[in-house]
ZAMARGU-4260 file (C-alpha; in steps of 0.2 Angstrom, whole numbers, plus 5000, padded with zeros to 4 digits):
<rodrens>
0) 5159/4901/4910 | 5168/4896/4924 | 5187/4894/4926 | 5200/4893/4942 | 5213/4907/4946
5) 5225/4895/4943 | 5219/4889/4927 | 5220/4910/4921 | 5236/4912/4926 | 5242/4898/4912
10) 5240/4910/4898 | 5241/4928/4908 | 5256/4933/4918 | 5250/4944/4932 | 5253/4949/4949
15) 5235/4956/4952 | 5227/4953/4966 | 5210/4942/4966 | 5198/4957/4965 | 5209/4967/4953
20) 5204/4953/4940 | 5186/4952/4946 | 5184/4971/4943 | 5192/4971/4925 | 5180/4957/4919
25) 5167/4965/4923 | 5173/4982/4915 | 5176/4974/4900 | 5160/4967/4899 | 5162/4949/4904
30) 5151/4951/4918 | 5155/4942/4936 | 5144/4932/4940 | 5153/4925/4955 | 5169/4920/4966
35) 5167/4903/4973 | 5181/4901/4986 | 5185/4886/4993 | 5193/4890/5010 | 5174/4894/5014
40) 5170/4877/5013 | 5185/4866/5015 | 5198/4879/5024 | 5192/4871/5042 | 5197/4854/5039
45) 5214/4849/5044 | 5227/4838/5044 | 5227/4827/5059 | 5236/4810/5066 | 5227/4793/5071
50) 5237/4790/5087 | 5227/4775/5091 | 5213/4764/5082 | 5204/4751/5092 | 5189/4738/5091
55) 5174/4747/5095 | 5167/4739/5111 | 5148/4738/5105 | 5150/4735/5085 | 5163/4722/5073
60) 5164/4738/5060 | 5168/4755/5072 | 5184/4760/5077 | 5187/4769/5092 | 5201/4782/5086
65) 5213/4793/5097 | 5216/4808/5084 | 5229/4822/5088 | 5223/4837/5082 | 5232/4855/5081
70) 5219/4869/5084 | 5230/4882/5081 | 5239/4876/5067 | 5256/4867/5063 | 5266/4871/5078
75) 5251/4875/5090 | 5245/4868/5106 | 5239/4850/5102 | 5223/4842/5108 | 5216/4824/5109
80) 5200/4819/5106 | 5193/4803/5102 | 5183/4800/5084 | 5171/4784/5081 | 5175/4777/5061
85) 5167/4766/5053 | 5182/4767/5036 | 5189/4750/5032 | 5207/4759/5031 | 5206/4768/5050
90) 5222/4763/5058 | 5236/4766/5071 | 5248/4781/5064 | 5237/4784/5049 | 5238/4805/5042
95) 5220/4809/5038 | 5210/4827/5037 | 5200/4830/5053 | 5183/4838/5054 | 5179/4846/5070
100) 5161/4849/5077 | 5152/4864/5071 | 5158/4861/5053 | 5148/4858/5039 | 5151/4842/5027
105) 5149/4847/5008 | 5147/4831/5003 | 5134/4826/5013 | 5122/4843/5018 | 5125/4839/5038
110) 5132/4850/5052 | 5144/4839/5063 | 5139/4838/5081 | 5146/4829/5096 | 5139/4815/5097
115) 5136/4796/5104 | 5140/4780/5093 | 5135/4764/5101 | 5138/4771/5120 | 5154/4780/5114
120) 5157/4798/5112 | 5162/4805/5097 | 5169/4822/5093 | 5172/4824/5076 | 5175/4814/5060
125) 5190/4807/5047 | 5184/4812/5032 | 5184/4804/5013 | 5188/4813/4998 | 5169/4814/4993
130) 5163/4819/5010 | 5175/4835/5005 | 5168/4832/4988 | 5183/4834/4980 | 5181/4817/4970
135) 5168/4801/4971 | 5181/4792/4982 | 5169/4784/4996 | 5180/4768/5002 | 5190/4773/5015
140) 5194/4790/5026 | 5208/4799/5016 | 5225/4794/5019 | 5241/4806/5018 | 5259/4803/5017
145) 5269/4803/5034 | 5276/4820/5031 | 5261/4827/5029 | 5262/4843/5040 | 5249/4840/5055
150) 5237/4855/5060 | 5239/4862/5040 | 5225/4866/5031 | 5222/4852/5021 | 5217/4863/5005
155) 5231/4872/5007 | 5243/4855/5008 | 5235/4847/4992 | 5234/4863/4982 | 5215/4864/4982
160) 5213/4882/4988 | 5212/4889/4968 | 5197/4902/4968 | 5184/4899/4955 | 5179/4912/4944
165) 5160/4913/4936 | 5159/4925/4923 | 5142/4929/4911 | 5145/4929/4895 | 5135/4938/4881
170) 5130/4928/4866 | 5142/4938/4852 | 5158/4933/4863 | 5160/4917/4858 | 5179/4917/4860
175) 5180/4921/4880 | 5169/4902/4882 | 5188/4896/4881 | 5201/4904/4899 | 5212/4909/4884
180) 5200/4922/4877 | 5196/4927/4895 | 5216/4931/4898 | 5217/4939/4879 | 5207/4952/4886
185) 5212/4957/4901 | 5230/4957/4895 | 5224/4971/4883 | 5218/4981/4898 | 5235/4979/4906
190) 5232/4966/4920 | 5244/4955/4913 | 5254/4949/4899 | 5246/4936/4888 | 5258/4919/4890
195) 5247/4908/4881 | 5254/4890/4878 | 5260/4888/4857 | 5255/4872/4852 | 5269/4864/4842
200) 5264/4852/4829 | 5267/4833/4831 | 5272/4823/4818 | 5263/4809/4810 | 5269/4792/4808
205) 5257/4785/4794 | 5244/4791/4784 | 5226/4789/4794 | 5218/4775/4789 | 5200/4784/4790
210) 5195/4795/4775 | 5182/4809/4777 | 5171/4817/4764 | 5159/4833/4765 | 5143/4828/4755
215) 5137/4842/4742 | 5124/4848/4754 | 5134/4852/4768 | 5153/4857/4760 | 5147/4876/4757
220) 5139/4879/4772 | 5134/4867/4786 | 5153/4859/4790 | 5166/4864/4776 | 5181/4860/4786
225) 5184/4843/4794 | 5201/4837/4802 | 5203/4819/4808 | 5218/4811/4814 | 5222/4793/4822
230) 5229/4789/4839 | 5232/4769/4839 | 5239/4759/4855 | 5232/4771/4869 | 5228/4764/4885
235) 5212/4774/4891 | 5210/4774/4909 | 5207/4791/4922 | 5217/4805/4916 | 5229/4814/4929
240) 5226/4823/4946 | 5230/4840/4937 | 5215/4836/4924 | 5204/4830/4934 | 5207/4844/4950
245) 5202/4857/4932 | 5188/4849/4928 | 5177/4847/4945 | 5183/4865/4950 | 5172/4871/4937
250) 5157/4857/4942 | 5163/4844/4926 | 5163/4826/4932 | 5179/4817/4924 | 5175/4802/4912
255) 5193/4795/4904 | 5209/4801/4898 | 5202/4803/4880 | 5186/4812/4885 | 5194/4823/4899
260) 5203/4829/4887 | 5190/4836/4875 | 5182/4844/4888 | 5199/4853/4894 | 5201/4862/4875
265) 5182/4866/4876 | 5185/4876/4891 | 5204/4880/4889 | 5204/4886/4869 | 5185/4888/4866
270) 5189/4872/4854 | 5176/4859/4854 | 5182/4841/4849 | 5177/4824/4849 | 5186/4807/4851
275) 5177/4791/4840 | 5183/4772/4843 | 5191/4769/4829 | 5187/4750/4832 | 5169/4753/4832
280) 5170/4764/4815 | 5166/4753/4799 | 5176/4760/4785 | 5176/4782/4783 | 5166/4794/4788
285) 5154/4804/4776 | 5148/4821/4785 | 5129/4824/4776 | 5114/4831/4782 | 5104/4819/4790
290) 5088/4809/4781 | 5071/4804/4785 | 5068/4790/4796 | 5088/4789/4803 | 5091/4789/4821
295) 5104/4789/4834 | 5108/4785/4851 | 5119/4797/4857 | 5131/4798/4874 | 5116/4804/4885
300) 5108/4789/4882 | 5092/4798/4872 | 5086/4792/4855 | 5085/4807/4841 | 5078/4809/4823
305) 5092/4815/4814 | 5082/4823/4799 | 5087/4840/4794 | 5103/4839/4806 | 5123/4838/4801
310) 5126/4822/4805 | 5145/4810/4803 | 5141/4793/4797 | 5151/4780/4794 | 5147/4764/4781
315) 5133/4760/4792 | 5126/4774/4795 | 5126/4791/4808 | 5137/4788/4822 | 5137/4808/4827
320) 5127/4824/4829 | 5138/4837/4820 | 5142/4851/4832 | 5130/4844/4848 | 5133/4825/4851
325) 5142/4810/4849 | 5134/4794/4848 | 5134/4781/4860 | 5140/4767/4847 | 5156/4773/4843
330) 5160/4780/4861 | 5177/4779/4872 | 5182/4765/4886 | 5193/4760/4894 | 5195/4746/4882
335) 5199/4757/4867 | 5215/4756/4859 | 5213/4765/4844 | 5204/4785/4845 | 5200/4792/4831
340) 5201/4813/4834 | 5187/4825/4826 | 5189/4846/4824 | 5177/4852/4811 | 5168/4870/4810
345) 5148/4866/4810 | 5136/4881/4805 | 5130/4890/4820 | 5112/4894/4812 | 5111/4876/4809
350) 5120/4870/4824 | 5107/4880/4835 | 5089/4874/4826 | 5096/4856/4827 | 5099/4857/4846
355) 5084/4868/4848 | 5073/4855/4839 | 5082/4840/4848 | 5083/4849/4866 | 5101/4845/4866
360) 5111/4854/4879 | 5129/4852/4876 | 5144/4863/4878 | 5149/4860/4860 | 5133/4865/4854
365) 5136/4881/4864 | 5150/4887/4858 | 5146/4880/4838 | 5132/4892/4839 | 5139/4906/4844
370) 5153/4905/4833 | 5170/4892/4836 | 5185/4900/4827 | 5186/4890/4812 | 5206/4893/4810
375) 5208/4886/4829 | 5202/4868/4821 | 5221/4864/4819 | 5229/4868/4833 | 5215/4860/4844
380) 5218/4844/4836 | 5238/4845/4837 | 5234/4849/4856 | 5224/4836/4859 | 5234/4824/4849
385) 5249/4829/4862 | 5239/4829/4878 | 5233/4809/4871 | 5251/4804/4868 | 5257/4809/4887
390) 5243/4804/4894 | 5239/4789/4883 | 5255/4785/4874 | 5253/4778/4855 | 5257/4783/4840
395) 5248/4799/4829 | 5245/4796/4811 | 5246/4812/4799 | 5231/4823/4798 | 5217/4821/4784
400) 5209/4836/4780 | 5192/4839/4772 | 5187/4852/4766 | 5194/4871/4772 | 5189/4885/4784
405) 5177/4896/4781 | 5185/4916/4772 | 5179/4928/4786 | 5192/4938/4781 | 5186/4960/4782
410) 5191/4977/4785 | 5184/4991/4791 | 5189/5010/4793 | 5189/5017/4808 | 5187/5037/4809
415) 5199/5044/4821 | 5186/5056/4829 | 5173/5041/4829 | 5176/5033/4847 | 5174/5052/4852
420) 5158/5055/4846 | 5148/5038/4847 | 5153/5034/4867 | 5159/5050/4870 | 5178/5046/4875
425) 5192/5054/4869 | 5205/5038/4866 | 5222/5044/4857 | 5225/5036/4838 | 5238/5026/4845
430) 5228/5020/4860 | 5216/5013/4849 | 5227/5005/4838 | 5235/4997/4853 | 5219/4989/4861
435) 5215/4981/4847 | 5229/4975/4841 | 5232/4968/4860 | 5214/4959/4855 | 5222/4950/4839
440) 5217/4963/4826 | 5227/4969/4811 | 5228/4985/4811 | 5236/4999/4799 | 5237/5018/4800
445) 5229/5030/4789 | 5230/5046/4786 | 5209/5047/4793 | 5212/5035/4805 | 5214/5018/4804
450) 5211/5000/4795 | 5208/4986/4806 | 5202/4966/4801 | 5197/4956/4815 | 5203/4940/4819
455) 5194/4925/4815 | 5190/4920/4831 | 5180/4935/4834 | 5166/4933/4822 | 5154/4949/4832
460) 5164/4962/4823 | 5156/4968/4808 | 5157/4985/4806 | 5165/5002/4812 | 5152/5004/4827
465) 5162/4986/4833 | 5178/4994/4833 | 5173/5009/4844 | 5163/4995/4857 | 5180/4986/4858
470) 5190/5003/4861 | 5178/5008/4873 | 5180/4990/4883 | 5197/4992/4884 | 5198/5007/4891
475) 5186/5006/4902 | 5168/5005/4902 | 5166/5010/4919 | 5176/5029/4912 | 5159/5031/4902
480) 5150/5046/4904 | 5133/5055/4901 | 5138/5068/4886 | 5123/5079/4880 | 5123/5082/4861
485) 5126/5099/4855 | 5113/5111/4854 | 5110/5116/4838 | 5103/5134/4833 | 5086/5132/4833
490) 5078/5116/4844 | 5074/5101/4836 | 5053/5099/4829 | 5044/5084/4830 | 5039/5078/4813
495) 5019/5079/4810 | 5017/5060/4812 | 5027/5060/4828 | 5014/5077/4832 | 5001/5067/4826
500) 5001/5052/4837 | 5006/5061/4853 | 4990/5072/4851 | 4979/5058/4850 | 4986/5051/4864
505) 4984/5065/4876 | 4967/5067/4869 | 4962/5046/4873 | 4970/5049/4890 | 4959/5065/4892
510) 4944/5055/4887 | 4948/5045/4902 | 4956/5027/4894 | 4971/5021/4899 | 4986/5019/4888
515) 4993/5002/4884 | 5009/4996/4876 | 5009/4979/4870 | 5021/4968/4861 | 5017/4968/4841
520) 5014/4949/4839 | 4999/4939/4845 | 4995/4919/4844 | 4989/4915/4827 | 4969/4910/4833
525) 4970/4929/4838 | 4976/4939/4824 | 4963/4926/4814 | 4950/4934/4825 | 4955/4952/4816
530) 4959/4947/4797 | 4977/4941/4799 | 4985/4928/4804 | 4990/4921/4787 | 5007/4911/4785
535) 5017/4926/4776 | 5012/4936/4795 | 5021/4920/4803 | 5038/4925/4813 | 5053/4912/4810
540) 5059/4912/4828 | 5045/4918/4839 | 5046/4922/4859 | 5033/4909/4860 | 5019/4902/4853
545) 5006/4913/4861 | 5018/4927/4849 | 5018/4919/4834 | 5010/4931/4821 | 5011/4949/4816
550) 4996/4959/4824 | 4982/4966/4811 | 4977/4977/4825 | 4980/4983/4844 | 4965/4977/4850
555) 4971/4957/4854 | 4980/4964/4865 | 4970/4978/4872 | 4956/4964/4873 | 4968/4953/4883
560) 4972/4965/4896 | 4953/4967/4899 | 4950/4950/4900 | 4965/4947/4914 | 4956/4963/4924
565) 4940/4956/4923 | 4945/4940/4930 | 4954/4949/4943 | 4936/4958/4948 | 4936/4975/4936
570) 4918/4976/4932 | 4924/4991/4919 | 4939/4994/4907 | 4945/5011/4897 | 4961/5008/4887
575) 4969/5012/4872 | 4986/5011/4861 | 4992/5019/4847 | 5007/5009/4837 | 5010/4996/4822
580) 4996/4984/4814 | 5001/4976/4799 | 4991/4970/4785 | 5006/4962/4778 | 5025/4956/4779
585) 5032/4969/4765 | 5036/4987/4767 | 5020/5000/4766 | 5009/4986/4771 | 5009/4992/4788
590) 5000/5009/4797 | 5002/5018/4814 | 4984/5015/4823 | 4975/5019/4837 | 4964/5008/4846
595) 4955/5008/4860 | 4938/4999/4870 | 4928/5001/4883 | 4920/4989/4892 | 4908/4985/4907
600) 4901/5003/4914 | 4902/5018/4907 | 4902/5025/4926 | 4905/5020/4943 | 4891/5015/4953
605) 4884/5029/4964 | 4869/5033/4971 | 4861/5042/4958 | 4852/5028/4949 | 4855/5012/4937
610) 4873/5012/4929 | 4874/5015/4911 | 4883/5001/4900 | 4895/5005/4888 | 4887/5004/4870
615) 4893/5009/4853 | 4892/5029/4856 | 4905/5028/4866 | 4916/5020/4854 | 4909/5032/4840
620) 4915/5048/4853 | 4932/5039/4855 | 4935/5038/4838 | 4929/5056/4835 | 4942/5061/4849
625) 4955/5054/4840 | 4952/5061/4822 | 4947/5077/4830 | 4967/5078/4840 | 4972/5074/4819
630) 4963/5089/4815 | 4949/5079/4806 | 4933/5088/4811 | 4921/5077/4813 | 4904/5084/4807
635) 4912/5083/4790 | 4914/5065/4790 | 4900/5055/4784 | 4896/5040/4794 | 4893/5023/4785
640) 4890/5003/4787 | 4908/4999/4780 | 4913/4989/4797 | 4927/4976/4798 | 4921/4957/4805
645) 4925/4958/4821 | 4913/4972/4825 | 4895/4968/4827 | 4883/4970/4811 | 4870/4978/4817
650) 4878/4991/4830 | 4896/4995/4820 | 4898/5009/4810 | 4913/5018/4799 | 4920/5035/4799
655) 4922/5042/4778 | 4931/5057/4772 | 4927/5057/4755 | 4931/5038/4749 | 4946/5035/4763
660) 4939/5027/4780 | 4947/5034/4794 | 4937/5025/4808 | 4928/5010/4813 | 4919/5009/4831
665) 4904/4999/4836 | 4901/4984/4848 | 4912/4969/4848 | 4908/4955/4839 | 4900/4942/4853
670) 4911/4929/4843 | 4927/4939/4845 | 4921/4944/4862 | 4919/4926/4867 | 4937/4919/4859
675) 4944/4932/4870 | 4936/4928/4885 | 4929/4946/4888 | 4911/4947/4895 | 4897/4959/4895
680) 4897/4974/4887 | 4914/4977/4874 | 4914/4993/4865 | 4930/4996/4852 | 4937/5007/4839
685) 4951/5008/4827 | 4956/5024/4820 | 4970/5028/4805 | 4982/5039/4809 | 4990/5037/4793
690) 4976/5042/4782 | 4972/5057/4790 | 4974/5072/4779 | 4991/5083/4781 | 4990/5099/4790
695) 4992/5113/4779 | 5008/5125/4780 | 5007/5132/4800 | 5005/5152/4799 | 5018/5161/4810
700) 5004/5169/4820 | 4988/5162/4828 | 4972/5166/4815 | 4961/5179/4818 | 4948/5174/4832
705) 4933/5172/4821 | 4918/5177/4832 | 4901/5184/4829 | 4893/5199/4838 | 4877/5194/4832
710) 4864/5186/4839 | 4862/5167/4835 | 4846/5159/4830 | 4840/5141/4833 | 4828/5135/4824
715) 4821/5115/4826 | 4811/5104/4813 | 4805/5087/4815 | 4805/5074/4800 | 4795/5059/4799
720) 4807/5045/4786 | 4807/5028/4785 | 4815/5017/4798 | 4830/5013/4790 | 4837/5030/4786
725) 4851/5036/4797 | 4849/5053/4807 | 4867/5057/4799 | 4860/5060/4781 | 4848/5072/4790
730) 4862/5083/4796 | 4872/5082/4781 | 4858/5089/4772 | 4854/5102/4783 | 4872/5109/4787
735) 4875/5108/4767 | 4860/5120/4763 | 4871/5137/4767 | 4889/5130/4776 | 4892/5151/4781
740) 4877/5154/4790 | 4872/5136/4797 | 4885/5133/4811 | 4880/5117/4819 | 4866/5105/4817
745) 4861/5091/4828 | 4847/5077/4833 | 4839/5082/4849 | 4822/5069/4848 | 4819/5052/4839
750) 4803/5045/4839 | 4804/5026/4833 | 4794/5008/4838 | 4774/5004/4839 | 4767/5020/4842
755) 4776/5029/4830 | 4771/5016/4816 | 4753/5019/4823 | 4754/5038/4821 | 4767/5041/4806
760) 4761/5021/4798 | 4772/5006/4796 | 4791/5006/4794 | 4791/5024/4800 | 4799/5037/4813
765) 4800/5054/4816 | 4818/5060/4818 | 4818/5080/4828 | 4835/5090/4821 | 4839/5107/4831
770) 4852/5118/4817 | 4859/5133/4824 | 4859/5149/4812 | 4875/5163/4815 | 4870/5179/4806
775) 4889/5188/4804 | 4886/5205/4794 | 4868/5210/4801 | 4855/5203/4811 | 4842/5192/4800
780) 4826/5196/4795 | 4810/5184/4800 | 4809/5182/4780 | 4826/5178/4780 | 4825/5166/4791
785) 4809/5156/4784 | 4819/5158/4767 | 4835/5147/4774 | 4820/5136/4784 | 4812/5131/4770
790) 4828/5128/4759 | 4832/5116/4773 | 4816/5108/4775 | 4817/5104/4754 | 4837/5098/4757
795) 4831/5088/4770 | 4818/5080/4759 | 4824/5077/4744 | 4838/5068/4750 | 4830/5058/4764
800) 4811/5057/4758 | 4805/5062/4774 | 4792/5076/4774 | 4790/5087/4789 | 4780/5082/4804
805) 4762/5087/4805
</rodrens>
């Protein structure tokens, strides 16, 4: 949003200096984004007298000039110096502006040199109002009135020394895109007092001769106020100085009168309008949502489809994009006699997918989707009819009126200690009523604070928390400080699934993966790749298409990253998040997980020997780690084929307790793995934070350190079974036989391929289990301890089939 210091000052009465204004935007949240002043670009030029204009010697176009210059200003030592020009109006006596060498020309990118033109010197130039770039004027060398004061600054004589002010503005302010909101504000900080200009109604002559109608399908919602009003017997032509000074100060070219004009209330009062022909129109205009097949050529010159959007169409057929763009057809010239007005309130939802889907960049569209005041359609049409009649002249019909604005109408409470305890500043009752009654809201005391309805031009404000922000604006943002909250009592506890996840994450990062955050959506191809990806996953305004779905897992992202190290030359990858997959869009159908992979090496390389790929083990360990930091121990959890797709069949395996899977690990699936661009080895696991069991109630103390002074005894078997049977249904079996005195059990030799099939037979191995026996009362006896062998050797058996090993 940019505006001149000048400009300002017509709605806020204020003796502040340049910077004191600068520094309050900013404190009140319109940002500054700049100060473009002009005497760093113009405040060298000066005005200077052509004392004589000759024939150049050596070419029919060049004047040699003799220009009296003044150096040091209007009543300073003069100098003479001689200037070649090439302007058709370069004459004896004429009062131009005078650029000496070493200045920089705007309009043209060069920095002026003495020079030689056709064998004659020449040191410096008469300039043209574009050179200055002030207007596109090119056909002569400015030209001044006698009195002009010689040696002056020429901004400073044609009033072109106005600072331009830049400010950002965020996308809930809709009302400072117009200099009146900008000086509404800083009026209620106290820079100034609000002047802005009332707009008295002008009377109408005749009834307009163009009716609107609002179609059924966009009267409740997509434009339900439309105002129109006739102008006829203008004579359009290039508006005033004044005008067209406003609008290229803030980098607007000036069109006509009639358009000038629109584009002055769009920036002045945050007020789009828009000017038909009237001749071009063919009977009234119907505003209706646009239909298949219709088109329009619109003032940029661009062809656009037109279904879907809020269109104004007249008998034969759209002649305007509601709220973006007028159409070419029905434009202003300088031959149009009769101007039809338009001020309407669009949707802004609507307004902003139709100029989305078009690609339509427009100043209207801007502020329609953000929010134009919908009571300001009125006035901005009153305005602009009385800004058309001095410039234009003619004679204004009565305004038609379609439809009516939008209720925004609300109230909210506001708690007097609120302000204090959200932004931690303490803002007297009748300093808070104050500011925003100095912003245009309503306000009435209570005996708990106050009431407060916004006005309708600030459509942001919807609740208590908007109240305090605009408090806080006002007196100052810059006052705000850090407050710590009170302490309470006792200090605050993490909850268990807070507990939960930051265990396992410590524990991943112990196991030496790197922890990764990534966004929560992923291309659709992706979450495809992991069970998702489904329509109802689908966001309605995504970042972009490569975030266009929900995530059924981490891992697209976590495979990503891998992928861009691996083309960057990482030969290995460890990493890991725990956050959000969903399985779909409505509440509960979503579960904290975390994932991890590994790929490439499981080590560096190093001198010892061959480096070890990464391989499904790993993944298993990983997921183990993360159960274990849940307090899942994991030789109770049985280990099964259950697998999701995107883990390979044959090498993939799931972690049970009881019927709940809280684990899956294994290789990657090469399909996956190739769709993702990851190459050689790709280990992964998932692991379920959320169906891990519920710690039981934490005892004050520490349990009692459960040791035995006994010695342990180790005892080992080795079973021959068929090929197929998993080592894990040997363990189980064995630690079930006696849960108190078996400790631990584990594989420690497997003896599988051809020469097992030639000793044990076809389809057989021998699988070798050590299980570790913790006497805690007494030492146990050798028949005590064939007893228990035996029980395990029959457990082993009867649940496996194997038979002990020869």
């Amino acid at each position: 949003m940019k505006f001149t210091l000048g400009w300002l000052k017509e709605h806020l009465e204020t003796d502040a200096a340049l910077g004191e204004i600068t520094d309050a935007l900013t404190d009140l949240g319109l940002e500054l984004e700049g100060v473009e002043d002009p005497a760093a670009t113009l405040g060298a030029f000066t005005i200077a007298r052509v004392i004589e204009a000759l024939p150049h010697p050596n070419a029919d176009k060049l004047r040699l000039c003799r220009v009296e210059t003044w150096p040091d200003g209007p009543g300073g030592r003069m100098e003479e110096v001689q200037v070649v020009c090439g302007a058709p109006n370069a004459r004896t006596g004429l009062i131009g502006v005078f650029a000496r060498p070493g200045l920089h020309i705007p309009g043209t990118g060069v920095d002026l040199k003495p020079g030689v033109i056709r064998g004659e010197a020449s040191n410096g130039m008469l300039c043209s109002e574009r050179e200055l770039m002030l207007s596109d004027d090119h056909d002569g060398v400015i030209d001044l009135p006698a009195d002009a004061p010689l040696g002056a600054r020429y901004i400073d004589y044609v009033g072109a020394n106005d600072p331009v002010i830049e400010i950002a503005v965020t996308p809930n302010r809709p009302d400072a895109l117009g200099v009146s909101g900008v000086a509404r504000d800083l009026a209620a900080r106290g820079v100034g007092r609000l002047v802005t200009p009332a707009t008295p109604p002008v009377p109408g002559g005749y009834p307009c001769p163009v009716a609107v109608t609002l179609a059924e399908d966009v009267a409740g919602g997509a434009c339900p106020l439309f105002l129109a009003r006739m102008v006829r017997g203008v004579r359009n032509g290039p508006s005033p100085a004044w005008l067209q000074k406003k609008l290229r100060a803030i980098g607007l070219r000036p069109i006509s009168a009639l358009v000038d004009v629109t584009n002055l209330l769009t920036f002045d009062r945050a007020r789009p309008l828009h000017v038909f022909d009237a001749s071009k129109l063919k009977g009234g205009l119907t505003v209706r949502l646009g239909r298949a097949g219709e088109t329009l050529e619109a003032l940029d010159g661009k062809s656009y489809a037109l279904e879907g959007a809020t269109v104004i169409a007249d008998e034969s057929g759209p002649v305007s994009i509601g709220g973006v763009m007028g159409g070419e057809g029905t434009g202003c010239d300088e031959a149009t006699t009769d101007v039809l007005i338009e001020a309407a309130w669009f949707d802004p939802v609507l307004t902003a997918a139709t100029g989305r889907r078009l690609k339509i960049s427009s100043d209207a569209r801007y502020r329609f989707e953000r929010g134009v005041d919908p009571e300001s359609a009125r006035e901005g049409i009153e305005r602009a009819t009385a800004l058309i009649l001095e410039m234009c002249g003619g004679e204004a019909s009565e305004i038609f009126a379609a439809g009516s604005p939008p209720d925004q109408s609300r109230r909210y409470a506001l708690r007097a200690d609120r302000v204090r305890r959200l932004v931690g500043m303490d803002v007297a009752p009748e300093r808070q009523a104050d500011a925003l009654r100095a912003l245009g809201f309503e306000v009435e005391q209570t005996g708990e604070g106050l009431v407060a309805a916004p006005p309708s031009w600030r459509p942001d404000v919807r609740g208590e928390a908007d109240l305090v922000e605009e408090i806080a604006r006002v007196a100052s943002l810059s006052a705000l400080q850090a407050t710590p909250l009170p302490r309470g009592d006792a200090a605050p506890r993490l909850s268990h699934p807070l507990r939960r996840v930051r265990a396992v994450r410590r524990r991943l990062a112990a196991a030496g993966l790197s922890e990764c955050v990534g966004y929560a959506f992923v291309a659709q191809a992706e979450a495809a790749l992991f069970g998702g990806g489904g329509p109802e996953m689908a966001l309605d305004n995504p970042i972009s298409s490569a975030m266009s779905h929900m995530r059924p897992s981490p891992l697209p992202g976590l495979l990503a990253a891998a992928a861009r190290n691996q083309a960057r030359g990482a030969d290995a990858a460890a990493l890991f998040e725990t956050g959000p997959a969903f399985s779909g869009p409505e509440p509960g159908e979503q579960e904290t997980v975390a994932a991890g992979l590994r790929a490439g090496f499981a080590a560096p390389r190093g001198w010892t020997g061959e480096r070890r790929k990464v391989d499904l083990w790993d993944a298993r360990a990983d997921a183990e780690a993360a159960l274990s930091a849940c307090g899942v121990a994991p030789d109770r959890l049985q280990i099964t084929r259950e697998a999701p797709g995107w883990l390979h069949p044959g090498r993939s395996g799931a972690l049970k307790q009881g019927r709940e899977i809280l684990a899956v690990f294994g290789e990657l699936h090469p399909r996956v793995a190739e769709a993702m661009e990851v190459s050689g080895a790709v280990v992964a696991f998932e692991a379920y934070l959320d169906r891990t069991p519920a710690p039981r109630a934490r005892l004050a103390t520490r349990p009692a350190l459960d040791a035995s002074d006994l010695q342990a005894v180790d005892r080992d078997f080795a079973f021959v079974v068929a090929a197929d049977v998993e080592a894990a249904s040997l363990l189980r079996a064995a630690r079930g036989t006696d849960r108190k005195l078996i400790s631990d059990a584990q594989v420690f030799d497997v003896f599988t391929g051809a020469a097992a099939e030639a000793q044990f037979g076809a389809g057989r191995k021998s699988v070798a289990i050590t299980v570790r026996l913790q006497p805690r009362e007494r030492t146990m006896t050798d028949a005590e301890i064939e007893a228990i062998s035996a029980r395990i050797i029959a457990a082993v058996e009867q649940t496996t089939g194997g038979v002990m090993r020869g």
